[in-house]
N, C-alpha and C positions, 0 to 999 in steps of 0.2 A: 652465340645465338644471333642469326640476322633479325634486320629490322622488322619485317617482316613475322618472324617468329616469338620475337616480343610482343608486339602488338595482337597476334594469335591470344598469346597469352593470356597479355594484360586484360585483353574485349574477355574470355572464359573465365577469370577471374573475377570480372565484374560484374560476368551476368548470372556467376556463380552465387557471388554475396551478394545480389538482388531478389535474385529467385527464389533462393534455397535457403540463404541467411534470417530471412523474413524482414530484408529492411527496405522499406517503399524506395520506389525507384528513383524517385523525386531528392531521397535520399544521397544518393550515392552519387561521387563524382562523374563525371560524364567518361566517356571512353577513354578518350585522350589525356584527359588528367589524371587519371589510373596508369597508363601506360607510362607517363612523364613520372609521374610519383615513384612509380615501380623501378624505373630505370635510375634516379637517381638515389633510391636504398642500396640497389642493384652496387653501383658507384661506391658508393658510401661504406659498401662490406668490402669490397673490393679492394677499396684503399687500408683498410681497417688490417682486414688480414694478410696483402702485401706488407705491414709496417712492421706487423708484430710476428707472422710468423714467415715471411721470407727467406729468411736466412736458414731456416732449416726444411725448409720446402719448396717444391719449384711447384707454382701455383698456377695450371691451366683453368681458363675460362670459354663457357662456354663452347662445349668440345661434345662430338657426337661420337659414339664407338655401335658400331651397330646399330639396331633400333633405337639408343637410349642417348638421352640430349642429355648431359650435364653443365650446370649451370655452372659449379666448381670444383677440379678435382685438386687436392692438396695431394702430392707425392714426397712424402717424408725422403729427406737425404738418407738418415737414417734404417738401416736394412732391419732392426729391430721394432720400428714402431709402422705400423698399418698406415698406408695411404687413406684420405679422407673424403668423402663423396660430397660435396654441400650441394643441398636443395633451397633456393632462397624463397621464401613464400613471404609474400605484401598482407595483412590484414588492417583493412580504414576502419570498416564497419561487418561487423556480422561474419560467420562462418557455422559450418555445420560440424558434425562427428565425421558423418560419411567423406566430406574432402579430406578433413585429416586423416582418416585411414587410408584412403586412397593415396593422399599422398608419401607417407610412411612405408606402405607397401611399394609404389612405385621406384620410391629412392632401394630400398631394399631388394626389387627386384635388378635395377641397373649398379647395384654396388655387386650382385653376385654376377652380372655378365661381369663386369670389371673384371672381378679377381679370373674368372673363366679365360678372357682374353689376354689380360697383363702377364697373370698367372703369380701375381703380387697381393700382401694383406689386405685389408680397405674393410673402413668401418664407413656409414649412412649419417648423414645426421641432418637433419630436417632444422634449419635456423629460418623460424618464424619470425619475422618482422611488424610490430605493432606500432598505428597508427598514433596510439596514444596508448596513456596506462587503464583509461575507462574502458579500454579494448579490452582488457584483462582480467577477466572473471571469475569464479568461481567455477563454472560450465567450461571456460575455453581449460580451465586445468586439470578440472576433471576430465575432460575428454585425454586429453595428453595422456594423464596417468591410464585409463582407459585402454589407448591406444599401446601404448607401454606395455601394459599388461598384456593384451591381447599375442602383438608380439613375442613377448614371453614366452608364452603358451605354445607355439608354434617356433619357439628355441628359433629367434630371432633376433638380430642385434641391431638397435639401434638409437640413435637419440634424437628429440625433439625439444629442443630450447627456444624460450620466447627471449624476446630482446624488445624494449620500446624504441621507438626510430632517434629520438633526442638523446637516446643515452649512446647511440652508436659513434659518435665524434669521441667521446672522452671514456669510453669503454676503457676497462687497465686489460692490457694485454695478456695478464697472467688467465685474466677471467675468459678471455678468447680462449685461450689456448684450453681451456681447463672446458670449455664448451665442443671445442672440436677434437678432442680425443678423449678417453675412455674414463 
């Protein structure tokens, strides 16, 4: 993803959880500090799941196929296990139902161009990144299962995992691994 297209991001992100999250403006970090923050979780998973799951995956980063931006595709060495779609999403403060469905949907729509083009397995999975643990709700998990469910319903695959940003350094890789596959 260029610079550029981060900062797209980052600014609809932030005007997302202002507007829509209900958290005053005054609230929320400023543009820029959302972008910075974003980019350096961004980093942070990046390094994370270079370390632990490398070796059995050749890990493309932000990579476009068609209409569809992916943030990271994991391509299993392996011919038996499904390549893996990640969507990295930042939450500081606040979030709605509706962007996690949209999001969810979106990853789910560009994991099925995937396998369309590749012509390879590929599962979605939406790795939510949290501010903090106060982030972490009762709401933000009802939504998830919610959201899950929904999916379901329309014989959909995919997963959505919260992560708190502090625990992303010392994360055990087993737990990665067991987050980005099935």
């Amino acid at each position: 993803m260029s610079a550029p297209d981060i900062a797209s991001k980052g600014n609809a992100e932030a005007l997302s959880a202002s507007a829509e999250g209900g958290v005053p403006p005054e609230q929320i970090p400023s543009q820029q500090q959302f972008v910075n923050r974003y980019l350096d979780v961004e980093r942070a998973v990046a390094a994370k799941l270079d370390e632990c799951l490398g070796k059995s995956h050749r890990i493309l980063w932000n990579r476009r196929l068609g209409g569809a931006l992916y943030d990271a595709v994991l391509c299993s060495y392996d011919n038996d296990e499904p390549d893996v779609i990640v969507e990295i999403k930042y939450i500081q403060k606040g979030f709605r139902y509706g962007w996690l469905w949209e999001t969810a949907t979106r990853v789910l729509a560009s994991t099925e161009l995937y396998i369309a083009v590749t012509r390879r397995r590929a599962v979605g999975v939406v790795l939510v990144v949290l501010s903090s643990e106060s982030v972490i709700t009762s709401t933000l998990r009802s939504a998830r299962d919610r959201v899950l469910e929904n999916l379901n319903k329309i014989q959909a695959e995919g997963k959505i995992e919260l992560i708190v940003e502090h625990e992303l350094a010392d994360l055990p890789c087993s737990r990665l691994s067991f987050i980005v596959r099935r």
